[in-house]
N, C-alpha and C positions, 0 to 999 in steps of 0.2 A: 883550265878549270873544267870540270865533266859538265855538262850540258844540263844533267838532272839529277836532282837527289832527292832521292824515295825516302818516305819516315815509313817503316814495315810496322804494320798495326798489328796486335795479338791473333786475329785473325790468320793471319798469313805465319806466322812466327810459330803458332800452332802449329799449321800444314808443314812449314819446315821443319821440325823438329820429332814431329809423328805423333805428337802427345795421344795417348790412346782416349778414345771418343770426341779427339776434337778436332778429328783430320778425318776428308774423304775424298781430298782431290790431292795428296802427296805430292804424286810424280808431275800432274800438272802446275803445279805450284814450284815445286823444282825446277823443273824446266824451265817455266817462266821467267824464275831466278836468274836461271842462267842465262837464258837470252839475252836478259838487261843487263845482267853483268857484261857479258860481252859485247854489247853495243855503248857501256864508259857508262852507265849511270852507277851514282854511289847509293848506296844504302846507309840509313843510319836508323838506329834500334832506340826506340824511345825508351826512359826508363821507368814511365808507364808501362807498357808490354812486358818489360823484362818481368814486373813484378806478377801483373794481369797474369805472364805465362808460367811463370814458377808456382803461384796457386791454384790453377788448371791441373801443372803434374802432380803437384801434391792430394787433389782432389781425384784424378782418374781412377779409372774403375779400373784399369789395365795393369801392366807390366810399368809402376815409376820408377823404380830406379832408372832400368834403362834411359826413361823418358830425360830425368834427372841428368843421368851421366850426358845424352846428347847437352842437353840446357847447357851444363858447367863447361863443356867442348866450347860447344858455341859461342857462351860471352869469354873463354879465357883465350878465344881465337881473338876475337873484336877485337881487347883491350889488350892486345900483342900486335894489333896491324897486321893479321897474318890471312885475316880475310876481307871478300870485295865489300865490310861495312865495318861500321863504328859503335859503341858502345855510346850514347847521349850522355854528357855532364851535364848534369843539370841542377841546381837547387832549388828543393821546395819554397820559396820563399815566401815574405808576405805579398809581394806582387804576384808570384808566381797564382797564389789562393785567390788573389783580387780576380785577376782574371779567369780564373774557372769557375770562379762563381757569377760574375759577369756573363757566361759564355764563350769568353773569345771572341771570334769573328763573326761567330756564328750569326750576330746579331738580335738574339734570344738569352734571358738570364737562364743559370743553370735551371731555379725551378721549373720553368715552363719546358725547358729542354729532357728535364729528368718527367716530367709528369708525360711527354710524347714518347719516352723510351731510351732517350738516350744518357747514358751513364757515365760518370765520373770519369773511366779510364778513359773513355772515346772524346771528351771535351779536354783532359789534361794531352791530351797526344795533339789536338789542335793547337794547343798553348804552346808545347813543346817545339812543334813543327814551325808557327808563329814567330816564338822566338829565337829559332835558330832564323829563320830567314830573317830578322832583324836585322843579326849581331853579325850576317853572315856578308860576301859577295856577291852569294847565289840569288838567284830571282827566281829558279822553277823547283819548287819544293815543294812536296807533292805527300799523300796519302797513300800507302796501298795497302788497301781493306777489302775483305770480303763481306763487311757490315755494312746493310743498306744503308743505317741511319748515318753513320760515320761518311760514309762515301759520300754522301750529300752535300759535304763539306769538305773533303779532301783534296 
């Protein structure tokens, strides 16, 4: 079993992906990718992000389709096992709501969390994250965000 498994936050998923205006560290963000990949950490793609980043492309002031075509590469890589991450199965459910409106772990209910900045996608990727390391055998399961407030918690 790999040592660590990364939940990639929209942040980062952005940067891989090139979304036009939402990326300025690319190649370092690449990189980094790669590093961790090849030191055996896994990745898994919350289905937060996926959505977070598909209306980012759809919003860009740039070149979308391109943007697009990478996205549809990318998850139809995931959910073929053909790349070093996973695509997150997840159901919205009513626990799943209980706890993002609770906060999660964060120890804060979402409103006091949302009135400091932090928003729905960044507390559902906690839940996310949360509950895989529940359901999982993993114990170091991790965040990786370039959002201050996310990080705080990741």
């Amino acid at each position: 079993m790999p040592a660590k498994v990364t939940f990639i936050d929209t942040s980062v998923l952005c940067e891989l992906l090139e979304v036009p205006g939402m990326c300025s560290q690319h190649e370092d963000i690449r990189t980094e990718f790669e590093l961790r990949d090849d030191d055996g950490e896994r990745f898994v793609i919350p289905i937060t992000a996926v959505i977070e980043t598909g209306n980012h492309i759809a919003q860009a002031a740039g070149d979308r389709r391109a943007a697009a075509e990478r996205f549809v590469r990318f998850l139809a890589a995931g959910v073929s096992d053909e790349a070093p991450f996973t695509v997150h199965r997840l159901s919205w459910d009513d626990e799943f709501l209980t706890e993002l409106c609770a906060g999660n772990t964060t120890g804060q209910p979402f409103i006091d969390l949302a009135s400091a900045k932090m928003g729905a996608g960044d507390v559902a990727i906690l839940v996310e994250r949360d509950r895989f390391k529940r359901d999982s055998a993993y114990t170091d399961v991790q965040v990786w965000t370039l959002d201050e407030a996310l990080a705080a918690y990741g």
